[in-house]
C-alpha positions as CSV (number, residue, x, y, z in Angstrom):
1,X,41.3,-12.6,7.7
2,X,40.9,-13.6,11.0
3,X,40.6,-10.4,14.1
4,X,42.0,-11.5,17.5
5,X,41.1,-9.3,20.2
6,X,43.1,-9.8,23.3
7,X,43.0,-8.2,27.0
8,X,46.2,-8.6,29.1
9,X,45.2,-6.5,31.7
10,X,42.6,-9.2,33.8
11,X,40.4,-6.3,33.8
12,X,36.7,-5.5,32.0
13,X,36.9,-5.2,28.6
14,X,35.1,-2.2,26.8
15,X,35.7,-2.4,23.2
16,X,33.1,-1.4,21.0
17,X,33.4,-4.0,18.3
18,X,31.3,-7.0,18.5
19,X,33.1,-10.0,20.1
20,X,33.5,-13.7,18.0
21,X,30.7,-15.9,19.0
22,X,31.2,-19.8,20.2
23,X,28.8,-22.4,19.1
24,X,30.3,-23.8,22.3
25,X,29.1,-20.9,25.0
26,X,25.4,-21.3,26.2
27,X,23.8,-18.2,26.9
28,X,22.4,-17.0,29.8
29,X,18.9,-17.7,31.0
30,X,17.6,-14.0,32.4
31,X,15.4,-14.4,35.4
32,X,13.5,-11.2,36.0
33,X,13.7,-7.1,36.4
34,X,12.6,-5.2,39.4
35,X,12.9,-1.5,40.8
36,X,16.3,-1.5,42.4
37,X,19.5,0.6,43.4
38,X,19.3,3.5,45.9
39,X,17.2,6.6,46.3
40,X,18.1,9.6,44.3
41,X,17.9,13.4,45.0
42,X,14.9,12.9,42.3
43,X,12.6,10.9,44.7
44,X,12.9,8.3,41.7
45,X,14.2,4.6,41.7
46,X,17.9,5.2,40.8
47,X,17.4,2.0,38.2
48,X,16.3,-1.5,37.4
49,X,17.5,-4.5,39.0
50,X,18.2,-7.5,36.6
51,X,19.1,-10.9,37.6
52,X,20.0,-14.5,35.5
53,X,21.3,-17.7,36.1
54,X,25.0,-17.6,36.6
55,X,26.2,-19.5,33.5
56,X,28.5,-22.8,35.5
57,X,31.3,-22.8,32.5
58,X,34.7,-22.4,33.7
59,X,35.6,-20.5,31.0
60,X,32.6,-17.9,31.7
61,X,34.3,-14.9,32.6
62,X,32.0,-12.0,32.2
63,X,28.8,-10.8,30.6
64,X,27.5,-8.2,28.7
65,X,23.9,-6.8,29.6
66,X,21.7,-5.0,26.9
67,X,19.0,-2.6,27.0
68,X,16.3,-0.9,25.1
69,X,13.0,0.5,25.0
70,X,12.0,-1.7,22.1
71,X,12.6,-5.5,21.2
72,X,16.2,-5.9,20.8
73,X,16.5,-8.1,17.6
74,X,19.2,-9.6,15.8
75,X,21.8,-12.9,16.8
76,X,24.6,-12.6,17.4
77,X,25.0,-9.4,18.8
78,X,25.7,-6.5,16.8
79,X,24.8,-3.2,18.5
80,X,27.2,-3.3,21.0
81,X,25.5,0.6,22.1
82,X,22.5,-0.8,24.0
83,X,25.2,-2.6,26.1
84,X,24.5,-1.2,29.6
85,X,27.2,-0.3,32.6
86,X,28.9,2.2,30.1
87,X,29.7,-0.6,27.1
88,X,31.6,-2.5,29.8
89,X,31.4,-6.3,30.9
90,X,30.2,-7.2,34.1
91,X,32.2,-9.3,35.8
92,X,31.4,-13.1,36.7
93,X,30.5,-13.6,40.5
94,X,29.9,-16.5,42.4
95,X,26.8,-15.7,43.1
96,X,23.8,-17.8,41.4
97,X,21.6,-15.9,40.4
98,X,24.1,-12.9,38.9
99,X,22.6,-9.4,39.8
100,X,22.9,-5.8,38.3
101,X,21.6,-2.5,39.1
102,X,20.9,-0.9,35.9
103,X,21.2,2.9,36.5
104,X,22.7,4.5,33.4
105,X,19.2,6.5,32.3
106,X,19.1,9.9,30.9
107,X,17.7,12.2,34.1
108,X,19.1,9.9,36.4
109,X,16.3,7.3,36.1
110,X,14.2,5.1,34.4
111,X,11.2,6.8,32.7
112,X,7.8,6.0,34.9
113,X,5.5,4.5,31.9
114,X,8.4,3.3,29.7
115,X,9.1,-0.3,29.2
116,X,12.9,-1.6,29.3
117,X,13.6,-4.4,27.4
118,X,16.9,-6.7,28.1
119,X,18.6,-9.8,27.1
120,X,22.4,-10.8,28.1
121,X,25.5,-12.6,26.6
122,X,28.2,-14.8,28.4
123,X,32.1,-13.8,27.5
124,X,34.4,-16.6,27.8
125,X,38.2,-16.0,28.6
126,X,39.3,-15.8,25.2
127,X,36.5,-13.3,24.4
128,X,33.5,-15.1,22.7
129,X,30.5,-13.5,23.6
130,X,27.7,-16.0,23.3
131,X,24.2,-15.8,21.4
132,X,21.9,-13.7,23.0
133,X,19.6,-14.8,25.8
134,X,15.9,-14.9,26.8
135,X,14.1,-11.5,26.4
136,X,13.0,-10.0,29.6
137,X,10.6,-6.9,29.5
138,X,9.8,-4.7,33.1
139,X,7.4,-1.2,33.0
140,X,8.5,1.1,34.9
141,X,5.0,2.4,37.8
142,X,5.5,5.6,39.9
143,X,5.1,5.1,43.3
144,X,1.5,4.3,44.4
145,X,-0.9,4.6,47.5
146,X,-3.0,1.2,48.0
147,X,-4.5,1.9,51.4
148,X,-5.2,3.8,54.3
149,X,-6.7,3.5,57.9
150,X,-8.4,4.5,59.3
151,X,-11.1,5.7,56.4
152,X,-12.3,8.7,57.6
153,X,-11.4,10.8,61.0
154,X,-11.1,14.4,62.8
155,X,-8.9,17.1,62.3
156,X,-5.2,15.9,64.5
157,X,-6.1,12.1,64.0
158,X,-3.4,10.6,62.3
159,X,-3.6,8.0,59.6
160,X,-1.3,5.5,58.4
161,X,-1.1,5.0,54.7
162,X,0.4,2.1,53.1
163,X,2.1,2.6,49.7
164,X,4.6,1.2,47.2
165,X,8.3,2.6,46.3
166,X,8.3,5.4,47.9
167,X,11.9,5.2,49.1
168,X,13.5,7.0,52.1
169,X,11.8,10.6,52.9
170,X,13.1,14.2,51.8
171,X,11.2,17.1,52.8
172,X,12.6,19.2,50.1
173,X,10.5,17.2,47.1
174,X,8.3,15.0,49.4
175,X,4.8,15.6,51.1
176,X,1.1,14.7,51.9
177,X,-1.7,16.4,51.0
178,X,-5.3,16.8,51.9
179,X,-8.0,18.4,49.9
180,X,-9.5,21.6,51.3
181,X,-11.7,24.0,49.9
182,X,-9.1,26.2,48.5
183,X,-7.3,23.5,46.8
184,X,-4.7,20.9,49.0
185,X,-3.0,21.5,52.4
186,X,0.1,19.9,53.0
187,X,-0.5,17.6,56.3
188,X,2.4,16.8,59.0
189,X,4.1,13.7,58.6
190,X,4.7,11.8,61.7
191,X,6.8,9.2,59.9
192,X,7.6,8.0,56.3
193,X,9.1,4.4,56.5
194,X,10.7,3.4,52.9
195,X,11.3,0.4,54.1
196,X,7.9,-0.7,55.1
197,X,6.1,1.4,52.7
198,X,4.3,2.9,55.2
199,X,3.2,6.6,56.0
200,X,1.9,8.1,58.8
201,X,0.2,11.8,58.6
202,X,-1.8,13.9,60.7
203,X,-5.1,14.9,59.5
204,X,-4.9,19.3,58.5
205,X,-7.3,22.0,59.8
206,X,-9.4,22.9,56.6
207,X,-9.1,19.8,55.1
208,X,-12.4,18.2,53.3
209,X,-13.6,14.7,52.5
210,X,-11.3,13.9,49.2
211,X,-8.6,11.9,48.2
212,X,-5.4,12.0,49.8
213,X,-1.9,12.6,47.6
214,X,1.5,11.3,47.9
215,X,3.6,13.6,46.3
216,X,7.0,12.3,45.5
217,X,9.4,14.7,43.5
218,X,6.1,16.5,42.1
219,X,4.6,13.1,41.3
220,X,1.4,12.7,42.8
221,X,-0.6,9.5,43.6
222,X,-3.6,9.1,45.0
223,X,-5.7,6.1,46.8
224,X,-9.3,4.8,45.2
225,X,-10.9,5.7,48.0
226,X,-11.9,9.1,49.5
227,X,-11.1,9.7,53.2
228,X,-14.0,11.2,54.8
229,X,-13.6,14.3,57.1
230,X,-15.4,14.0,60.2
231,X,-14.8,17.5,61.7
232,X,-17.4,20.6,60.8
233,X,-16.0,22.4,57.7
234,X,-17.6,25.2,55.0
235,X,-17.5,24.8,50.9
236,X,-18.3,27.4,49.0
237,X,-21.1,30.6,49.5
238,X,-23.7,30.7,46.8
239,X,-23.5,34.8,46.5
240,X,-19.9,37.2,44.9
241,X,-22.1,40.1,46.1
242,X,-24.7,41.2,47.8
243,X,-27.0,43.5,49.7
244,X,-27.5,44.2,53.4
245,X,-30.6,42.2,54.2
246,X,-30.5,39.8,51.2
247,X,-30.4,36.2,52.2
248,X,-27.0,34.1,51.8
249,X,-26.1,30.3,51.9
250,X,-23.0,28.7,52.5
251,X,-22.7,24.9,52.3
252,X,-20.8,22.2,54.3
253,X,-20.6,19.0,55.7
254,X,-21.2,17.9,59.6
255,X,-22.3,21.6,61.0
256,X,-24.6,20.4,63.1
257,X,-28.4,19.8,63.2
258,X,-29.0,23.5,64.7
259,X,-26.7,27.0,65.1
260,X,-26.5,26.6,69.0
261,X,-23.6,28.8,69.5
262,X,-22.2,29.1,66.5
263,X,-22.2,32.0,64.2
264,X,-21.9,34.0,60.6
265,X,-20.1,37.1,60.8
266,X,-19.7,39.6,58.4
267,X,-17.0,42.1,58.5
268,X,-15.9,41.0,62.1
269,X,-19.6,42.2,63.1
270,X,-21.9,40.4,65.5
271,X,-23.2,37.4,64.6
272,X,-26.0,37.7,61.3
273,X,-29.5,36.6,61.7
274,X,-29.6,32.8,60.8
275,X,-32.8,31.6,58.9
276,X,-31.5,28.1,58.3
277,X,-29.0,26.1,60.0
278,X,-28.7,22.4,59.5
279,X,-25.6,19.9,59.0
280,X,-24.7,20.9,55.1
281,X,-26.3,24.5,54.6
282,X,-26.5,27.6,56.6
283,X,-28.5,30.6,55.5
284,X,-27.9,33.9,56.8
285,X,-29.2,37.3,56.0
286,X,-26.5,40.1,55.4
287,X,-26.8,42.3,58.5
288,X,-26.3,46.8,58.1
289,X,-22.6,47.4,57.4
290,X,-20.5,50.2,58.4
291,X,-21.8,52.0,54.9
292,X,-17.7,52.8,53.9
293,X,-17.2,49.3,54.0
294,X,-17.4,47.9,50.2
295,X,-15.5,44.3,50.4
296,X,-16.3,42.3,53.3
297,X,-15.4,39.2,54.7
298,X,-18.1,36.7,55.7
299,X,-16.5,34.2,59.0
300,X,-18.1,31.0,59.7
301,X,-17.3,29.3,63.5
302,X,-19.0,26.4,64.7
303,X,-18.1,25.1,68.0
304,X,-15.7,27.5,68.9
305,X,-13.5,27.3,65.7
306,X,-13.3,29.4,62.6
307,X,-14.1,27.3,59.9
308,X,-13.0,29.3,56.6
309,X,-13.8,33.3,55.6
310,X,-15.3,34.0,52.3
311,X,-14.7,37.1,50.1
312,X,-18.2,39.4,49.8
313,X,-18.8,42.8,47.8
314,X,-21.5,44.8,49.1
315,X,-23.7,46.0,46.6
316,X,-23.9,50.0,46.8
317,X,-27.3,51.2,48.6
318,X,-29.3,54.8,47.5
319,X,-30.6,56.2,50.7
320,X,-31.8,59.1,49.2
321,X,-33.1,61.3,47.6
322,X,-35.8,58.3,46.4
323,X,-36.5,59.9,43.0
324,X,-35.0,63.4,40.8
325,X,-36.6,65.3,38.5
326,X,-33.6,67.8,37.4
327,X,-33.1,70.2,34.6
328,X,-29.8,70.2,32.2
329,X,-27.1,72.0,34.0
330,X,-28.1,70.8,37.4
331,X,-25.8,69.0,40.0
332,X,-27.9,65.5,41.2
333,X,-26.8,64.7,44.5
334,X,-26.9,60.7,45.7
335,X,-26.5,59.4,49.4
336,X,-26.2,56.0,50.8
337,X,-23.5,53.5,51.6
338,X,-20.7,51.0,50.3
339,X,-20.3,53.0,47.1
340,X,-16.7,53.2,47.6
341,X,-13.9,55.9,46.6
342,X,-14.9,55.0,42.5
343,X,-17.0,53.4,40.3
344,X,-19.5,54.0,37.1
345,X,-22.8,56.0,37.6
346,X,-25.8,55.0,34.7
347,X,-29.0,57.3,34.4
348,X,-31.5,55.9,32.0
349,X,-29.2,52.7,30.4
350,X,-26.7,55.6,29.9
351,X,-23.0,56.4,31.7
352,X,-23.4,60.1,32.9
353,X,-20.2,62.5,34.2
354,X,-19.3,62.4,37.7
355,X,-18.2,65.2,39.1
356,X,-17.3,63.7,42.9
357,X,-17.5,60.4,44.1
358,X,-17.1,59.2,47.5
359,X,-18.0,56.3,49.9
360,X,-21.5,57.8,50.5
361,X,-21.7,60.2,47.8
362,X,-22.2,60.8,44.5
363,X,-22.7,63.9,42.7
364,X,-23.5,64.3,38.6
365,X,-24.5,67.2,36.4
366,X,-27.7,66.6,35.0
367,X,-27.3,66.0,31.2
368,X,-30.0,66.7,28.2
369,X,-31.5,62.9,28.1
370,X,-32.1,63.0,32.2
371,X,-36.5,63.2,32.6
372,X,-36.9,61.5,35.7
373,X,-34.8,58.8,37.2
374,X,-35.9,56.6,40.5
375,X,-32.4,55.2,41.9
């Protein structure tokens, strides 16, 4: 029994039943796959440009495009699903070669990290679809950041970083980041040129010698190379908490040989007395508080700019009395400062009742195990 399928509309044909193949028909010679079609609200390539030699038969009418994410097997054709552009044909152009955008992907895209795999057929005008053709294979790569200039620089330089697909800016999902102590700061863009590939940023305040990040619709990438800050900036603090005239260091990079007229302040105080000050470490000594103060916040400025604040708790102080020597029943009475408006009291490795507690003091009843205690 012999199946005729017809079309008398001139138009694409989108049966799902595989077509008669001619002995006669040559198939098509595919050329290559690349990133093509326009930006989508993703950030992503909309889909994957395929080209092949336009098959010279004047009976060539049409062809059928196939996709999948493995080797597509089999001649003559038989799973007429991987056909791309909906099941349809794609019409013949004049054109040599014959292009198509590929853009039918679930999400809107093709997967970064997958690999496509295609191969076409040629339809004639009495709807032989020919043998399939060469295999073609393309991986899809995120957008990437190859190089930047210039390699290091100040805070409000700008630097120009070249790149690959990153498509036409959108401030909603797109951005530049610099590391910083914290984490990353988002720096301004001056321009974003899809076109050329090219970005151009200012550097951030706070930033620190890192790598720089391209973030395309969450999608971050990131150059080999570190760009070096050039600008004074702090790291970390070696100390969570500690006590007034205990010693504290805080490291950086490019702070300067000596303190001149810079300055570590501690709870918006007057500058603390500076033991060591060179270009990557400052140590300072933690200068007498206001004694209800209990968190503090430790402010480094060098050259006239604050540099970054770090979080200190000040270890609680016993002024007096300097010993006790109490019977059961007795209240003990404590003084001194940054105790706060709560907290635990131990006597003797043991937690004892408080009967009031406030910033500068403390008062217990003296229980059965108290002998002596020296605070």
């Amino acid at each position: 029994m012999l199946l005729l399928l017809m079309s008398c509309d001139g138009g694409a044909r989108t049966s799902t039943t595989p077509r008669l193949v001619s002995a006669e028909l040559g198939a098509p010679v595919l050329l290559g796959a690349s990133i093509g079609g326009e930006r989508v609200v993703s950030g992503l390539p909309h889909g994957i440009r395929v080209s092949w030699a336009r098959v010279n038969d004047p009976t060539a009418v049409s062809y059928y495009l196939y996709r999948d994410s493995q080797p597509i097997l089999g001649n003559p054709p038989d799973n007429t699903a991987l056909r791309v552009n909906g099941g349809a044909e794609i019409l013949q152009v004049p054109d040599d070669p014959v292009t198509f955008d590929d853009g039918e992907f679930l999400g809107g895209h093709p997967v970064v990290g997958e690999t496509y795999h295609y191969r076409v057929t040629v339809v004639n005008d009495t709807g032989d679809e020919s043998d399939f053709s060469n295999e073609i294979t393309y991986t899809v790569t995120g957008h990437s950041v190859t190089s930047f200039v210039p390699p290091g620089g100040a805070y409000g330089d700008q630097v120009t970083l070249t790149c690959a697909q990153i498509y036409d800016f959108d401030d909603a999902i797109d951005s530049v980041e610099f590391p910083s102590r914290d984490g990353m700061i988002e720096a301004e863009i001056v321009s974003w040129d899809g076109a050329m590939n090219e970005i151009v940023v200012t550097v951030p305040d706070l930033a620190v010698t890192g790598q720089i990040r391209v973030i395309v619709n969450g999608l971050a990438a990131v150059p080999q190379d570190d760009f070096y800050i050039t600008s004074p900036y702090v790291l970390e603090i070696d100390h969570t908490h500690a006590a007034e005239g205990e010693q504290v260091m805080i490291s950086g990079e490019n702070l300067g040989d000596s303190q001149g007229d810079s300055v570590v302040a501690f709870a918006g105080e007057e500058s603390a007395p500076i033991l060591l000050w060179n270009d990557a470490v400052i140590t300072a000594i933690v200068p007498p508080i206001d004694p209800l103060v209990v968190d503090t916040v430790v402010g480094i400025t060098v050259g006239g700019k604050l540099l970054g604040e770090f979080d200190l708790e000040l270890d609680p102080i016993i002024t007096s009395p300097s010993s006790l020597n109490l019977n059961r029943g007795e209240t003990a009475i404590l003084n001194g400062r940054h105790f706060g408006v709560t907290g635990q009291l131990d006597v003797n490795g043991s937690q004892v009742i408080v009967s009031s507690w406030l910033e500068t003091e403390i008062r217990a009843i003296v229980d059965s195990f108290w002998t002596a205690m020296s605070p």
